[in-house]
C-alpha positions in Angstrom: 56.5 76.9 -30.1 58.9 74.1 -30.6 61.5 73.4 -27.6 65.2 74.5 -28.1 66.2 70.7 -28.2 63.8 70.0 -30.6 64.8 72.7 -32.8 68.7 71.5 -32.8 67.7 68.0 -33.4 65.5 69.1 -36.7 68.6 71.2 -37.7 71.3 68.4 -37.5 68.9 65.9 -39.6 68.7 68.4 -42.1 72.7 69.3 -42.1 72.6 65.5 -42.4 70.7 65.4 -45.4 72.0 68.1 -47.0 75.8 66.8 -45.7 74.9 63.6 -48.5 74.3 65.6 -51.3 77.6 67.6 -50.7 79.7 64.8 -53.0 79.0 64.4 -56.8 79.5 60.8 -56.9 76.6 60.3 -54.2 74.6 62.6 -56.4 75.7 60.5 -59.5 74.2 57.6 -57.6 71.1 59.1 -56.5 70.5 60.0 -60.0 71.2 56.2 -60.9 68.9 54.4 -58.4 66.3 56.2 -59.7 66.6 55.2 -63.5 66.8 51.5 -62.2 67.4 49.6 -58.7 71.3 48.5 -58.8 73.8 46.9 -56.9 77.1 47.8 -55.9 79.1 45.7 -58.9 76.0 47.7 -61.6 76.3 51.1 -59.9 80.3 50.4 -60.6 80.0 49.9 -63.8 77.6 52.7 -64.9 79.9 55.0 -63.1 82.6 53.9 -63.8 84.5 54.0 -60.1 86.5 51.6 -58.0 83.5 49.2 -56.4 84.6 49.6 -52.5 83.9 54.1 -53.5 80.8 53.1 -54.6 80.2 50.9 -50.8 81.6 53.6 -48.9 78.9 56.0 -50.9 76.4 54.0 -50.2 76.9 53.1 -46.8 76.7 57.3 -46.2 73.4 57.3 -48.2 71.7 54.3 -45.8 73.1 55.9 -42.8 71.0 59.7 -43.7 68.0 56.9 -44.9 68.1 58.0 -48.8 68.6 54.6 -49.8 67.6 50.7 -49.2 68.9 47.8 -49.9 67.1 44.3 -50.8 68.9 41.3 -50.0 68.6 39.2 -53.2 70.6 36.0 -54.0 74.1 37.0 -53.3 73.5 40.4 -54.5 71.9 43.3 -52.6 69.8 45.8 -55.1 69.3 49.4 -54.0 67.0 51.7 -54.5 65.4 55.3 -53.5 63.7 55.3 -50.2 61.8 58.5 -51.7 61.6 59.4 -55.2 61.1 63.8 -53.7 65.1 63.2 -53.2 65.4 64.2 -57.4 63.1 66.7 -57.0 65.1 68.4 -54.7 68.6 67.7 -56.5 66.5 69.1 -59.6 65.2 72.0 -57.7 69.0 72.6 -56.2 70.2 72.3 -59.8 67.3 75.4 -61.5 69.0 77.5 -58.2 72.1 77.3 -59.1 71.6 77.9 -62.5 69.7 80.8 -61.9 73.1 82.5 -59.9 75.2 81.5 -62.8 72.5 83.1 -64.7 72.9 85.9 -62.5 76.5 86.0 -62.1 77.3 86.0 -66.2 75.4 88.9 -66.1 76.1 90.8 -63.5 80.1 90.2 -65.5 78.1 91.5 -68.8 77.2 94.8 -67.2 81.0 95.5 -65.5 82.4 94.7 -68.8 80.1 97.5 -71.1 
């Protein structure tokens, strides 16, 4: 049996985790870095958002350990620290579209 402390210290890194994924334009990025490694000016660009957003995203996203960044040149390239991240954006993704699934019918049967 797992201590009290313990317990609370699992749930807040998992409201952590879960706290990153709760802004489109950090799942926009996730979904970016793992196309391709970028860095701040590429992610920008692909976006298509102010540069210092994209900084303030990613600074979030090192903080909860999603992603790394490479020193190279001038220029630091980021990537996925664990490619199981899209998995579970994927698997989030199938769940909600499963209750939308769900919900558009549950409207079909009310409206016969």
């Amino acid at each position: 049996m797992i201590s009290q402390t313990l317990a609370q210290e699992i749930s807040q890194m998992e409201a952590d985790l879960c706290s990153a994924f709760a802004d489109p334009t950090r799942i926009l990025i996730l979904y970016t870095l793992d196309e391709k490694p970028c860095n701040v000016g590429e992610l920008a660009a692909e976006l298509q958002i102010p540069q210092p957003s994209v900084s303030r995203h990613l600074k979030i996203l090192r903080d909860r350990g999603l992603v790394i960044g490479n020193r190279q040149g001038t220029n630091v390239q980021y990537h996925l620290v664990d490619k199981r991240l899209i998995q579970a954006l994927d698997i989030l993704r199938s769940l909600m579209r499963d209750r939308i699934t769900y919900r558009a019918s549950l409207i079909e049967q009310v409206d016969t």
